[in-house]
Structure formats: C-alpha cells, structure tokens
PATI-560833 format. One record per residue: residue in one letter; x, y negated, z of N, C-alpha, C in turn. Coordinates in Angstrom, 2 decimals, padded with zeros to 5 digits. Layout:
! residues N
ATOM	A	X	Y	Z	X	Y	Z	X	Y	Z
...
END
This chain:
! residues 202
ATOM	X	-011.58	012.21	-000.80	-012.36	010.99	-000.62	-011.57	009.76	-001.08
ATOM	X	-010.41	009.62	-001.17	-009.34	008.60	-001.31	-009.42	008.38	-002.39
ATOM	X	-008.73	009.84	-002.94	-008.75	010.17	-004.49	-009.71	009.60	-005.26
ATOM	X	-011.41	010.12	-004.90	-012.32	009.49	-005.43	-012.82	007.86	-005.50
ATOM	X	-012.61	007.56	-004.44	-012.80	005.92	-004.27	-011.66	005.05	-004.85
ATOM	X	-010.53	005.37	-005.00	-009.33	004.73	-006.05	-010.13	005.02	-007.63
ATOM	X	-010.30	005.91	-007.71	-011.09	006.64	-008.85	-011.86	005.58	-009.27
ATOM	X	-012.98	005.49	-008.86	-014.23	004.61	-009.08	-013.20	002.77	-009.06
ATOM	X	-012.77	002.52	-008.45	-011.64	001.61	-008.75	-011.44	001.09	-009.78
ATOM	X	-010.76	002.21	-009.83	-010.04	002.13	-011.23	-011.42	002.11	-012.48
ATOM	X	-011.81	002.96	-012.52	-012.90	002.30	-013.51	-013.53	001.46	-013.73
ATOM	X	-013.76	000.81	-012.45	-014.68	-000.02	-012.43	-013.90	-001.79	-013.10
ATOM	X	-012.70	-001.52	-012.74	-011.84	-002.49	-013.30	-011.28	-002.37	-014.79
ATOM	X	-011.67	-001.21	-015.02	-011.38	-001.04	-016.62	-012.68	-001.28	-017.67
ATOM	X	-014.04	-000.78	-017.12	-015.32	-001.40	-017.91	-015.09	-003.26	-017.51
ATOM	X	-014.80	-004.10	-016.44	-015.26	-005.30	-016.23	-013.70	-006.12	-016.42
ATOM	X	-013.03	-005.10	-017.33	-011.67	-005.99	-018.54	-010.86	-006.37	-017.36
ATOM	X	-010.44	-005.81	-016.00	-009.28	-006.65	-015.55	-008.06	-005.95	-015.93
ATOM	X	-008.27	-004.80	-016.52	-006.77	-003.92	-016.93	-007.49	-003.00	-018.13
ATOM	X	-006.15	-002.76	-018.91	-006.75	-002.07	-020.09	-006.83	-000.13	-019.39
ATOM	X	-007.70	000.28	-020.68	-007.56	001.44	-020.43	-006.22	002.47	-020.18
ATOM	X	-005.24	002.55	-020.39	-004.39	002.55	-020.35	-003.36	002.74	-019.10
ATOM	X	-003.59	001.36	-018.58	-003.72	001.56	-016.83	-004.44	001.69	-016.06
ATOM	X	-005.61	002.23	-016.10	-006.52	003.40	-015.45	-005.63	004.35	-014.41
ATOM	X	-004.51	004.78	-015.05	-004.19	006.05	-013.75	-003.48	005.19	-012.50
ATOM	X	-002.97	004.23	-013.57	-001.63	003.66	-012.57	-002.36	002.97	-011.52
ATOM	X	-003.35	002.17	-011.93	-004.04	001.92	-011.23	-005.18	002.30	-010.07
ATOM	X	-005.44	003.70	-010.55	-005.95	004.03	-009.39	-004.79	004.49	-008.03
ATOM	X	-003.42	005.17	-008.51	-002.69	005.71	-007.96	-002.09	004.80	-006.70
ATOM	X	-001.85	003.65	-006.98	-002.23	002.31	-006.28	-003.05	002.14	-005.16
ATOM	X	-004.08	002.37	-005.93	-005.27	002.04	-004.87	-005.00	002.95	-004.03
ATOM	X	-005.05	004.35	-004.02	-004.95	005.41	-003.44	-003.65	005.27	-002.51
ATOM	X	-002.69	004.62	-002.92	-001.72	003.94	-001.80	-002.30	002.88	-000.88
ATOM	X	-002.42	002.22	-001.43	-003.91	000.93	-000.51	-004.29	001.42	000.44
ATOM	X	-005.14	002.48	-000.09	-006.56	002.48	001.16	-005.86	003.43	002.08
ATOM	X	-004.89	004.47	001.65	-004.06	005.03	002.57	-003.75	004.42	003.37
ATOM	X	-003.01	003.40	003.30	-001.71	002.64	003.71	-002.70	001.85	004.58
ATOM	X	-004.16	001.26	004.41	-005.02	000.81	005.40	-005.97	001.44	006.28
ATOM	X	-005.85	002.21	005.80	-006.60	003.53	006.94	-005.58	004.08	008.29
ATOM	X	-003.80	003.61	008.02	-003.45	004.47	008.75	-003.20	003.15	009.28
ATOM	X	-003.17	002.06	009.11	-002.73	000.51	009.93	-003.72	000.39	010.48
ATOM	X	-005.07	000.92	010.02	-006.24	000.09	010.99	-006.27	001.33	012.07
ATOM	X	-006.10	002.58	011.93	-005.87	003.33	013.20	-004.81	003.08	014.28
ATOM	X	-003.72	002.80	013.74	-002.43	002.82	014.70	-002.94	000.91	015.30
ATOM	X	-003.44	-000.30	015.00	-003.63	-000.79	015.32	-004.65	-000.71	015.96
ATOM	X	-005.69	-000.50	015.86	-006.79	-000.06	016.98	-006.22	000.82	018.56
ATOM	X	-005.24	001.68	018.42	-004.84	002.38	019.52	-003.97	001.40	020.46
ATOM	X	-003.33	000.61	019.59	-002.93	-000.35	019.60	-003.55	-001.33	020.81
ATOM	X	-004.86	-001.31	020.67	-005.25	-002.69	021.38	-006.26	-001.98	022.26
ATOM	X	-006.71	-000.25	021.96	-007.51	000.78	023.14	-005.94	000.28	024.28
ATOM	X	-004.65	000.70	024.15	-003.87	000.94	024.89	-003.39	-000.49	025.21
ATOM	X	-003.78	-000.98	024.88	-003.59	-003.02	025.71	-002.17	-002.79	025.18
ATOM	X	-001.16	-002.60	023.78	-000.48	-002.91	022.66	-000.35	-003.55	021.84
ATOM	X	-001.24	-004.32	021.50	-001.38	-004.67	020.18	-000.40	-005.23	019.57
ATOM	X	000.36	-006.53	020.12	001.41	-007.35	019.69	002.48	-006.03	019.44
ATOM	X	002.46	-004.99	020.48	003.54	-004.79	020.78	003.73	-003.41	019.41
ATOM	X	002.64	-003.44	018.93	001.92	-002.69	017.94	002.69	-003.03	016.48
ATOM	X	002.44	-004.71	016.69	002.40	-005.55	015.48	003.99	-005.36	015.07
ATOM	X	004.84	-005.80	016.36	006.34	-005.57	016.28	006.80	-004.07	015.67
ATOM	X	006.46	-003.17	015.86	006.06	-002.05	015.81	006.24	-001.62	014.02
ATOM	X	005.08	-001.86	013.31	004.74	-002.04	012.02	005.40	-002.73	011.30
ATOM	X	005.62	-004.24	011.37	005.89	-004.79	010.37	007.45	-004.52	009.86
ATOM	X	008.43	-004.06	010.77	009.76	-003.77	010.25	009.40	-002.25	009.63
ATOM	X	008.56	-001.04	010.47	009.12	-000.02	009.82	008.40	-000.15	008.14
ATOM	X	007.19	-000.83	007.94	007.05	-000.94	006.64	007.81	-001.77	005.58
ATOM	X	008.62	-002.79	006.25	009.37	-003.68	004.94	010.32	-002.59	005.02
ATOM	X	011.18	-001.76	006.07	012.19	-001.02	005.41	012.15	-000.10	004.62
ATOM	X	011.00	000.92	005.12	010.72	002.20	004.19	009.76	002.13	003.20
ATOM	X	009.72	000.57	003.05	009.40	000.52	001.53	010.20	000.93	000.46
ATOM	X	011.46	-000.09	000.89	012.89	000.72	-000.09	013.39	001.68	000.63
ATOM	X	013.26	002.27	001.69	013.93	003.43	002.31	013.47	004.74	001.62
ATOM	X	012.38	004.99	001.61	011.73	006.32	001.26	011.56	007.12	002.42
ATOM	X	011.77	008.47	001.94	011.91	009.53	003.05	010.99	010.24	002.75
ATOM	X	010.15	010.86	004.06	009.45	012.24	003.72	007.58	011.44	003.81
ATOM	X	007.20	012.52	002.74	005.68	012.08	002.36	004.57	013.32	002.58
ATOM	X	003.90	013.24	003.32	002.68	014.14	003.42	002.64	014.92	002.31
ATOM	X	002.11	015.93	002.16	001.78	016.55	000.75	-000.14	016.38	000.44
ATOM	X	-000.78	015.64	001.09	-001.97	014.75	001.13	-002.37	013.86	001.54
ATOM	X	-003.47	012.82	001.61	-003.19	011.62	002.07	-004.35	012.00	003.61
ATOM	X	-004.67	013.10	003.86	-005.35	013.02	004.94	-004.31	013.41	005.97
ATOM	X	-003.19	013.97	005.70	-002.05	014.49	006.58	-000.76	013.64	006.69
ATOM	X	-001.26	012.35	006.00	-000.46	011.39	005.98	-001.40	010.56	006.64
ATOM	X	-002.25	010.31	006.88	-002.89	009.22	008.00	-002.73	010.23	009.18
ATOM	X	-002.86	011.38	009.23	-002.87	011.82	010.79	-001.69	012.18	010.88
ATOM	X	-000.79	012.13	010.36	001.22	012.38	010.93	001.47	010.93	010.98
ATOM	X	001.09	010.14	010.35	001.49	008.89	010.67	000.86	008.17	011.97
ATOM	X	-000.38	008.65	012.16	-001.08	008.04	013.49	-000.62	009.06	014.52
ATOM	X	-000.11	009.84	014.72	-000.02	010.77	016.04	001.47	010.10	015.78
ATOM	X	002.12	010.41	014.84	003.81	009.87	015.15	003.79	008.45	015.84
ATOM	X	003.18	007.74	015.70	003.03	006.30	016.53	002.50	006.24	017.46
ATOM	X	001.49	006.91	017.78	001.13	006.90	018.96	002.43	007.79	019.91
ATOM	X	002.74	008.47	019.48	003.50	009.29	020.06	005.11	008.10	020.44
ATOM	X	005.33	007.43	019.63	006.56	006.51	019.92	005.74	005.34	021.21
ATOM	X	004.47	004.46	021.29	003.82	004.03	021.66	004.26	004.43	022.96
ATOM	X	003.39	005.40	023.25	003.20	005.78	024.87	005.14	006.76	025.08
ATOM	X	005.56	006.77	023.95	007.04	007.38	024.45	007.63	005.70	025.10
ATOM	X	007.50	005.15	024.23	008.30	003.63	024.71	007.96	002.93	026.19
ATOM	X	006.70	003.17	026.27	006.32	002.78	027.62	007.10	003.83	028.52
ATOM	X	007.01	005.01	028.78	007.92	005.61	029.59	009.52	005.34	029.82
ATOM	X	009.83	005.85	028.24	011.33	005.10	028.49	011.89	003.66	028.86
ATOM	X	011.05	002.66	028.61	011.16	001.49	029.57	011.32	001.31	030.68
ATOM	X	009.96	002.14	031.42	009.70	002.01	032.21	010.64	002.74	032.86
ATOM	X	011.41	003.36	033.00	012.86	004.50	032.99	013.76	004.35	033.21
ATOM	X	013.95	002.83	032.29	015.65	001.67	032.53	016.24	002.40	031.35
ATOM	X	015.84	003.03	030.14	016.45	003.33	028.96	016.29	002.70	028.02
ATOM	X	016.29	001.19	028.40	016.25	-000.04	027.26	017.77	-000.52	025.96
ATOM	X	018.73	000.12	027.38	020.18	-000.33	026.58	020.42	001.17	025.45
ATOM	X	020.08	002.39	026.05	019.45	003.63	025.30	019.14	003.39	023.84
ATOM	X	018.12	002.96	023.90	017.34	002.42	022.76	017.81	001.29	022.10
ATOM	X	018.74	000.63	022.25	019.10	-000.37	021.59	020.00	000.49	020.78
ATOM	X	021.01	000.77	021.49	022.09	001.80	020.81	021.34	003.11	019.87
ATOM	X	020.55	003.78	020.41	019.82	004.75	019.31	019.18	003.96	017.95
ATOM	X	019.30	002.76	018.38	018.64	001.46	017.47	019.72	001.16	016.21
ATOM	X	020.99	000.65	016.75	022.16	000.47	015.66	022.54	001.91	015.49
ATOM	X	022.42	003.13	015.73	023.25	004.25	015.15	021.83	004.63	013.78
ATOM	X	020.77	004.54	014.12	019.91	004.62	013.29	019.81	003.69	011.69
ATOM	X	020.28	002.38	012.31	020.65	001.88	011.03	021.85	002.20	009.88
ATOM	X	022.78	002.54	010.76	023.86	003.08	010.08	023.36	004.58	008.89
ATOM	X	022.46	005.52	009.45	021.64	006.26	008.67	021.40	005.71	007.97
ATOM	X	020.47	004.58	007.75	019.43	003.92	006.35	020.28	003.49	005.70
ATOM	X	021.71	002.67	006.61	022.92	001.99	005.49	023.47	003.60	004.73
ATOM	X	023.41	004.60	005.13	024.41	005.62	004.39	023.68	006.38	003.34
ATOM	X	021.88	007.06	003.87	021.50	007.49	003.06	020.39	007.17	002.24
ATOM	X	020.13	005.69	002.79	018.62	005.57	001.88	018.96	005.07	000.46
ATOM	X	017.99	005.35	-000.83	016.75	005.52	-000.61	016.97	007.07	-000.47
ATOM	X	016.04	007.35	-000.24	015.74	009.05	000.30	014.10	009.28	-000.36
ATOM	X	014.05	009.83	-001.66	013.21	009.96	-002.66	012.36	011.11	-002.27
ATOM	X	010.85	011.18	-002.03	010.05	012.59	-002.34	010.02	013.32	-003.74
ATOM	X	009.77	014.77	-003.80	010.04	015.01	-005.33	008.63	014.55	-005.90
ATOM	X	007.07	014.12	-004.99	006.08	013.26	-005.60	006.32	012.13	-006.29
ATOM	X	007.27	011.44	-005.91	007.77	010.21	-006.28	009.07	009.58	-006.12
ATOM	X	009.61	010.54	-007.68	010.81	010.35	-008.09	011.12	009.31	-008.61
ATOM	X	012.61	008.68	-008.51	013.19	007.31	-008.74	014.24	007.63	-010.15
ATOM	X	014.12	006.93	-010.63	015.42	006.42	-011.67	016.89	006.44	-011.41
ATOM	X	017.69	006.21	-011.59	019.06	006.24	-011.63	018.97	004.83	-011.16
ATOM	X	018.24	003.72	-011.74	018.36	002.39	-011.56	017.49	001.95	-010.52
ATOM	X	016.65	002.34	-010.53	015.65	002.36	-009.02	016.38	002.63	-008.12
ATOM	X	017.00	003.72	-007.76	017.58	004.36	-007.08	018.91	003.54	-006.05
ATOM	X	019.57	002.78	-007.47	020.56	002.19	-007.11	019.69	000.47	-006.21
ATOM	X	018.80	-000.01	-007.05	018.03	-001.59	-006.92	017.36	-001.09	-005.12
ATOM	X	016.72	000.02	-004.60	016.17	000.49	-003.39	017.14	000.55	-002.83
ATOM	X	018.14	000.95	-002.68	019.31	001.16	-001.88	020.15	-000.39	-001.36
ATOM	X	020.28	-000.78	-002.35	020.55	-002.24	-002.01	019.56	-003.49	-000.76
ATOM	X	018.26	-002.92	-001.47	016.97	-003.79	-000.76	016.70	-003.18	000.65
ATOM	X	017.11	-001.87	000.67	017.32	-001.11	002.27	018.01	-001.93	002.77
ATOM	X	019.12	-001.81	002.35	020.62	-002.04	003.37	020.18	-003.47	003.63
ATOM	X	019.47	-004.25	002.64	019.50	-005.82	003.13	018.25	-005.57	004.04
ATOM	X	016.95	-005.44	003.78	016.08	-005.05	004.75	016.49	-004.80	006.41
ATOM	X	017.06	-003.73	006.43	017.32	-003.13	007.21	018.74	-003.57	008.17
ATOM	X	019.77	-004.48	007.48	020.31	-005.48	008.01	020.01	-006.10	009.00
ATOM	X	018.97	-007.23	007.97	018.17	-007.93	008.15	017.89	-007.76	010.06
ATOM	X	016.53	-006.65	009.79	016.09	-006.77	010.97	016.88	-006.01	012.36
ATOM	X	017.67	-005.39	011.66	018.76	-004.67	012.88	019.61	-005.99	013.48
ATOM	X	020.35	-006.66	012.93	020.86	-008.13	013.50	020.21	-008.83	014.43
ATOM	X	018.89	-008.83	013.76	018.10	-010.09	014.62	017.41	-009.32	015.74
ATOM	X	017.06	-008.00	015.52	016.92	-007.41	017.01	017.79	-007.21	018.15
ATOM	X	019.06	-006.79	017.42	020.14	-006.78	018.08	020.15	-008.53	019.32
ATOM	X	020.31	-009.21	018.26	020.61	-010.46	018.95	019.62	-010.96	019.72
ATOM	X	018.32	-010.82	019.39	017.07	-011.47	020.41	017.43	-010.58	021.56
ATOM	X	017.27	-009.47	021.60	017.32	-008.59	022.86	018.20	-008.97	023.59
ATOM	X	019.95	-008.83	023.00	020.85	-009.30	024.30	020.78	-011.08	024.50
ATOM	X	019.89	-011.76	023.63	019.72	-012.91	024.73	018.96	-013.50	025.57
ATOM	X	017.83	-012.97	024.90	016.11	-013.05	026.04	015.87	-011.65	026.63
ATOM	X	015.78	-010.28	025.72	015.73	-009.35	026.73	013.90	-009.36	026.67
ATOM	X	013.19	-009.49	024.96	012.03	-009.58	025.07	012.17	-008.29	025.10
ATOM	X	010.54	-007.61	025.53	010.55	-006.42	025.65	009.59	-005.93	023.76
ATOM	X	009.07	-006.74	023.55	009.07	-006.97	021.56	010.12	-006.29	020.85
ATOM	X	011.47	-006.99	021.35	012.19	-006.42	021.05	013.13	-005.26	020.60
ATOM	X	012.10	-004.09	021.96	012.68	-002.97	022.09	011.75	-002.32	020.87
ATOM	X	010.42	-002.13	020.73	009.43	-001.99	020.07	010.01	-002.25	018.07
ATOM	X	010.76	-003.18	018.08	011.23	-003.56	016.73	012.15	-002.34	016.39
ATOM	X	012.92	-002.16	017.23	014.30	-001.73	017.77	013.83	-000.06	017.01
ATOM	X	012.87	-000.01	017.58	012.78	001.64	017.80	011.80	001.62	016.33
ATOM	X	011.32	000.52	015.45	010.67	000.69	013.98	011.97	001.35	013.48
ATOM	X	012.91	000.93	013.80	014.64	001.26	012.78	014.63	002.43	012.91
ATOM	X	014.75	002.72	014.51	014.91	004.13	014.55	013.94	005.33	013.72
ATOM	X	012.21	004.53	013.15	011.39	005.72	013.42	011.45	006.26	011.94
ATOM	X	012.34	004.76	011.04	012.67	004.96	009.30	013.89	005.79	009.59
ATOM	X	014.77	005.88	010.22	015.93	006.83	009.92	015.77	008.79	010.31
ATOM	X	014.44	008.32	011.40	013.69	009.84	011.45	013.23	010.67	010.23
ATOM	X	012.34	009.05	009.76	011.94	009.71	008.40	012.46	009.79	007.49
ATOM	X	013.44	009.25	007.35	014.98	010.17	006.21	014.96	010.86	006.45
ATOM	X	015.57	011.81	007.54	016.48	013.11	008.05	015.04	013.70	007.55
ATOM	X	013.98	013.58	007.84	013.19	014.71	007.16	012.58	014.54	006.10
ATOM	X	012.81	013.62	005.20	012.65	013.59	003.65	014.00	014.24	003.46
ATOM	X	015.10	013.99	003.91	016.66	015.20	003.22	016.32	016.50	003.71
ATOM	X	015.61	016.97	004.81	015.71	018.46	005.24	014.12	019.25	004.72
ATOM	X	013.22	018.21	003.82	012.29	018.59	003.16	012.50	019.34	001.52
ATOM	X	013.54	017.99	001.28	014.06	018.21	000.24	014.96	019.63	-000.25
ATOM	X	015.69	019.56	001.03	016.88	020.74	000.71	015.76	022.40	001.19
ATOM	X	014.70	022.11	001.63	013.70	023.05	001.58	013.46	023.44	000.57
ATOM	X	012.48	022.67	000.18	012.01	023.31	-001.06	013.42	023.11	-002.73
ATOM	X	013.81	022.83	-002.40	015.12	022.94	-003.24	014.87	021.59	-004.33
ATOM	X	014.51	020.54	-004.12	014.32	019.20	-004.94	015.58	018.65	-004.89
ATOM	X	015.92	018.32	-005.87	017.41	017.17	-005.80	016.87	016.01	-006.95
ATOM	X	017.36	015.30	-006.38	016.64	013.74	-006.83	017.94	013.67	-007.98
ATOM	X	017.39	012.58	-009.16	018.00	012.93	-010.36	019.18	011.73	-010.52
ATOM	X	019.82	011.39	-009.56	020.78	010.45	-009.25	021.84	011.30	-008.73
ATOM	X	021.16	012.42	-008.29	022.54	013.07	-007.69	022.55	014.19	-009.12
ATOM	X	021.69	014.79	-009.41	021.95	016.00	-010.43	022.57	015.28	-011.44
ATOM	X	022.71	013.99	-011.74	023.53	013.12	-012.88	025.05	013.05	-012.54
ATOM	X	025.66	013.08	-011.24	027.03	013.15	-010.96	027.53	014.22	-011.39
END
C-alpha cells in the first residue's frame, strides 16, 4: 500500500513537471520514507495522548529521530513491520518508563543514558545492507552522530541534575533506544553476513 501510494506520487509529479523523469524512482523511494515515517509518528503519538503522554511522547521522538538519522542501525525488511516494531518498541519504552520511575530508577537511567551514548560515539553510523553508504557518507554520518548525539546527551545530562524534569528522563532514554538500535543493526548484519563497504575497503 505504501509502495503504491509513493508510486502514484511519484508520477503524478513527473506528468505535472515538478521533477524530471529520471527522478521518478528516487522520488518515490522518499515518499515511501514519508508516509512510513508518518504513519509510525502519528501512531506512537496518538498512544501517546490515549496514555495521558503526549509531551512526554514529544521528548521521546524528537531526539531519537535527529540521532538515528545519522546513526542508522537496524531496518525492518518491510515497511508494515517497521510501523509495527517501531510502535510496539515505544510503547513498550512508554509504559516501561512509567514503571521504572515510578521505582526510584531515575539515576539508573541517566547512567544507562551516558553509557549508551558512548555506543553511538564508537559505532555509528551502523548501515542496513538496504541502504548502503559510501566511504564518504559513511565518514560525513559519523561525524553528524557524534555531534547530534553530543548534543543532546549534554543537555539532558545537565537539565536533569539541575531541575530533575521528569522530560528529561524520557529524552534520556531516546539515546538509549538509538544505541539499542545499533547493537541490532551490527548483530543483523553479522547474521546475514553483510559488511558495509567502509570496512571491506580496510
């Protein structure tokens, strides 16, 4: 269904001249990231606000997507098993976070928070063999991680030990949920026997 509606997309922008024929595929392939990528935000946000979350939702999202944009990691092998591993994995951190809070495993999670970054600083990007990187990609993603992922590890770090929002913890644990999804984009990889072409070049 994805497939097809990027499809029609894409054509429809190639008869009414906004892209040449040419970029037809690229362009649908795109889209087909799009509507993915909004099908699984408008679910995890909706549960979001069924479970009186939403903000805590919002905190939630917006770090793990700026990091594992350049992070990578592991990718569905369809996009219908990528909206439902991505919506059960969040929900599943969701109602995990409320427990462990509620628990007194806040300082827990902070610390599972910086050891997780140290992962994204060591191994990202972390490439699917769907969507293989360059030698130069490879190197330009890795860089935009580590600053990314800096980035928001610092400033969580620091809001938490001085206000102690509970936002905070929620950010905290986006870090953690990109360094999950490394370890199983590397133990996908070394499955099916893919080696990304940055390392087969050493």
């Amino acid at each position: 269904m994805i497939e097809r509606t990027a499809k029609r997309v894409a054509v429809s922008c190639v008869k009414n001249n906004v892209i040449q024929k040419e970029q037809e595929g690229v362009c649908a392939y795109g889209m087909e990231l799009l509507i993915a990528t909004a099908c699984s935000t408008a679910a995890i946000l909706g549960a979001g606000l069924i479970l009186h979350r939403f903000w805590y939702t919002i905190f939630l999202l917006v770090p793990f997507y700026h990091i594992r944009m350049y992070a990578g990691g592991i990718h569905a092998e369809t996009y219908t098993k990528c909206i439902l591993s991505f919506t059960v994995g969040f929900l599943m951190i969701l109602l995990g976070m409320e427990y462990l809070i509620r628990a007194g495993f806040q300082e827990g999670l902070m610390q599972c928070s910086l050891m997780s970054f140290l992962v994204i600083w060591l191994v990202s990007p972390v490439e699917d063999h769907s969507r293989p990187l360059s030698v130069e990609e490879q190197a330009g993603y890795k860089k935009k991680a580590r600053i990314s992922a800096f980035g928001y590890e610092s400033m969580v770090q620091a809001i938490y030990y001085i206000w102690k929002p509970t936002e905070a913890l929620y950010a905290a644990s986006a870090v953690s949920a990109v360094a999950l999804v490394l370890i199983l984009g590397i133990v996908k990889n070394k499955r099916i026997g893919y080696q990304p072409a940055h390392i087969c070049r050493k």
